[in-house]
N, C-alpha and C positions, 0 to 999 in steps of 0.2 A: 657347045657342051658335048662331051662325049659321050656316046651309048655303051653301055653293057652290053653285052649276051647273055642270055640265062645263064647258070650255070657253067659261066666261065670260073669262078670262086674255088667248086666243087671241085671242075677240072684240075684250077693250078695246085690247091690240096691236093687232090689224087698225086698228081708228079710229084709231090716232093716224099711222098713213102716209097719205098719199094722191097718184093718181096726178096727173098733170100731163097736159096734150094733148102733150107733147114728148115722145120716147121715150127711153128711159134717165133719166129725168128725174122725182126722187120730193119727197114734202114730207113732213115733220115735222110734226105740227100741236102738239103740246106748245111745242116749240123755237123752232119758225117757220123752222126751216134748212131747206135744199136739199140733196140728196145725188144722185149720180150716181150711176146701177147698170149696172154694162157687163160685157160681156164679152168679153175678148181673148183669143186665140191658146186658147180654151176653159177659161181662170181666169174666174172671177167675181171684181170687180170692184164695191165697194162705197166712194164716197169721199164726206165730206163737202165741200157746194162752200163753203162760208165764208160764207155771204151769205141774209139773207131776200128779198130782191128775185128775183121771175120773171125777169126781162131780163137782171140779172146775172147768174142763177146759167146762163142759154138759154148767155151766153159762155164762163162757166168751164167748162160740160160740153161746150162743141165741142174747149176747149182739153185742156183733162184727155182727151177721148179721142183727140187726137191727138198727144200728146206720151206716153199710153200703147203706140198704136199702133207709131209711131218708136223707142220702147221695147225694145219684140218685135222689129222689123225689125234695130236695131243690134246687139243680144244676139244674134240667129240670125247676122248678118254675121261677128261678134265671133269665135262656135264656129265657124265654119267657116274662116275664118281659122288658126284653131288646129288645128283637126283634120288642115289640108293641110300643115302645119309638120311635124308628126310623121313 
């Protein structure tokens, strides 16, 4: 029967992300995708950007976090809208 090591599991997870010099900005190495990691309005935020390319995926994470951003901003406009109705 073969033995485990603790946290060998953890280990081979850990290898297969890796960071990027961009921030919020992660790789896949199995996949080869792109995933955005953010944080808004204090949710964490995990998306895949659709793309193996660096340069595409630099765009889709400016765009993903500002259509997340605007997101927050019109939802908060939305509730308060409502709350002054009452």
């Amino acid at each position: 029967m073969k033995e485990r090591k603790a946290g060998t599991k953890a280990a081979d997870c850990a290898k297969n992300w890796q960071t990027t010099q961009y921030t919020n900005l992660i790789h896949y190495v199995p996949s080869g995708s792109y995933f955005a990691r953010l944080r808004v309005a204090g949710k964490h935020i995990c998306k895949r950007l659709k793309t193996d390319v660096l340069t595409v995926a630099k765009l889709r994470l400016a765009d993903l976090d500002r259509s997340e951003r605007e997101a927050v901003v019109h939802c908060s406009r939305h509730e308060r809208v409502l709350g002054h109705a009452s």
